[in-house]
N, C-alpha and C positions, 0 to 999 in steps of 0.2 A: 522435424518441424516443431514438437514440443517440446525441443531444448529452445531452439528459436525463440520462440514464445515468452517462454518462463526468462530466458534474458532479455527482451524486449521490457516485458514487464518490468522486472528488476532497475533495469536503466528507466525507464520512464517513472517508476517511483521514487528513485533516487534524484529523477528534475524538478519533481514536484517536491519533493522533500528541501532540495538545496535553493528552490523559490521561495518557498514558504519560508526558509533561517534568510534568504537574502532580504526580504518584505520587510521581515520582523525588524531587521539591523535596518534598513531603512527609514520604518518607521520613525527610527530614535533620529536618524541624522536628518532626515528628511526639515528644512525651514526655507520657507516662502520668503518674500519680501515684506519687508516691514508694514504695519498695518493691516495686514491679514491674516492677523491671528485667527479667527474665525474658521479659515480657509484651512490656514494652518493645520489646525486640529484636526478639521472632519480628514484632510486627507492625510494625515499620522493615524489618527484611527481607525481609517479604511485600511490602509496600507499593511497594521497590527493585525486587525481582526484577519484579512485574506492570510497573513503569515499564518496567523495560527492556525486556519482552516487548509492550509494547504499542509501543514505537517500534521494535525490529528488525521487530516486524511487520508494520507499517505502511511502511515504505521497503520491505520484501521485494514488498509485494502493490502497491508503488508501482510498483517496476521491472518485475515479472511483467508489469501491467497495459501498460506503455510495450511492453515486450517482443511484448504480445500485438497491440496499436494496429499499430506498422512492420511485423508481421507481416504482417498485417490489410492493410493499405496494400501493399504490393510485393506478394504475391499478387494484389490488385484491380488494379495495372499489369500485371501479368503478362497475365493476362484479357484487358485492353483490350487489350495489342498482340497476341496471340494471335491474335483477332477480327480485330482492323483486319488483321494481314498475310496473316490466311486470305482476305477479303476482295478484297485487292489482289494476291495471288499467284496464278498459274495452274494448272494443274492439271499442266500438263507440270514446272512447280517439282517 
């Protein structure tokens, strides 16, 4: 189930991520009809700003997520030799 997981995640950061470059490319092609510049703009600019918010935050909850894995992992060593050298060590140790 925590492989599940960690590819779930993976693929769903990878939607938000390829949203976020699809927004940005948008942004640029994105034009209304004439005489709505106004219009124009805010939603070229909304369009940019959401790109860019969806790909910083997507590498952010990329690396969090990596951060949280090796965490996850050296802790679970730690464990193990904990165990095994209680195991093997004497009491007089």
């Amino acid at each position: 189930m925590d492989r599940q997981l960690r590819s779930g995640l993976r693929w769903s950061l990878l939607g938000v991520f390829a949203a976020g470059v699809m927004l940005i490319t948008a942004s640029v092609v994105i034009s209304g009809p004439a005489g709505w510049d106004r219009l124009n703009h805010v939603v070229q600019d909304v369009a940019r700003d959401l790109g860019i918010a969806f790909v910083v935050s997507s590498v952010v909850a990329a690396l969090f997520e990596l951060y949280r894995s090796l965490h996850h992992q050296i802790e679970s060593m730690r464990d193990v030799v904990d165990a095994t050298m209680t195991d093997k060590l004497t009491k007089e140790v």
